[in-house]
N, C-alpha and C positions, 0 to 999 in steps of 0.2 A: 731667872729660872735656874732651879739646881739638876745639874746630875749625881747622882746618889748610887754609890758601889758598893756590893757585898762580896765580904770574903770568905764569910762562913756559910755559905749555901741559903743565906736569907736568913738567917737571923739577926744582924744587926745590920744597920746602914750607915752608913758615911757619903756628906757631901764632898764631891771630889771639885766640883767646876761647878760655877754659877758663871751663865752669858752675861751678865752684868747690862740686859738690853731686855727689849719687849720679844726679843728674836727666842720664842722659845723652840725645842727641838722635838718632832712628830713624832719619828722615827728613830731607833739606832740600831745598827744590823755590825756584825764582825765578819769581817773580810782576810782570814788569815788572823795575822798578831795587831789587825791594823782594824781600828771600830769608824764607821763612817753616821752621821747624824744629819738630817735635814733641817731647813728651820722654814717658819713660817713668809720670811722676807728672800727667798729664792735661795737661798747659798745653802752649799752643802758643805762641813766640814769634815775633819777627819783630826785621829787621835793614834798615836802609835804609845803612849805609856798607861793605858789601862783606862784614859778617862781623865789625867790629871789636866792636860792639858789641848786645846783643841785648836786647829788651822782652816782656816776656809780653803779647801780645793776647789770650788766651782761655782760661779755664780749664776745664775740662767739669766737670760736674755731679757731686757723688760718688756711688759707687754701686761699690764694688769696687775692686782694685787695676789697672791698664790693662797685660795681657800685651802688648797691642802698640796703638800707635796710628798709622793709616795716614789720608793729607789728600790731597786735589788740590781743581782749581776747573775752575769752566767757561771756555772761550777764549772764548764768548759775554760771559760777567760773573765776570771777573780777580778783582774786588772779593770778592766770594763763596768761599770754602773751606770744601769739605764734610770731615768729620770723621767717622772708624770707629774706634770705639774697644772694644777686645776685651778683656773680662775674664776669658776662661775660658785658662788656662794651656794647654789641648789644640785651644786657635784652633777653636771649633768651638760653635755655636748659639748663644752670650751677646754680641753683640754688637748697638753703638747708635749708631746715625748722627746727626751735630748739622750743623747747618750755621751759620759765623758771618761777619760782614760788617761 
């Protein structure tokens, strides 16, 4: 799966990173100069050059396959990213909050 940047306000796109795996990414939210990405298989990455390049910061704990994983942080402490991670395929009562920093 690719991640795709624009420079000019969306008018053209460019693939910047392809996961090179089935691990595609839900989510990406900017944290300051720093873009963080969840993926389907529990790990959260993180990108501090625009997208070109990306590192796994966090993996969650195993316990099931993750139907979806959804993150944000507090605008108090940036640093901070809480983490909901759902295992039941009908998004409904199996899910577990992590917080990582």
């Amino acid at each position: 799966f690719d991640i795709y940047r624009s420079t000019d306000q969306g008018e053209t796109w460019a693939s910047v990173y392809n996961t090179g795996s089935n691990d595609n990414f839900n989510d990406i939210i900017k944290v300051g100069s720093t873009f963080y990405a969840s993926g389907l298989f529990g790990k959260l990455y993180s990108s501090t050059d625009g997208g070109t390049t990306w590192a796994t910061v966090y993996t969650l704990p195993p316990g099931g396959v993750a139907a979806r994983i959804d993150f944000s942080y507090s605008p108090n402490t940036p640093a901070i990213l809480y983490i909901l991670k759902n295992t039941n395929p009908a998004f409904a009562h199996n899910e577990h909050i992590y917080k990582c920093n």
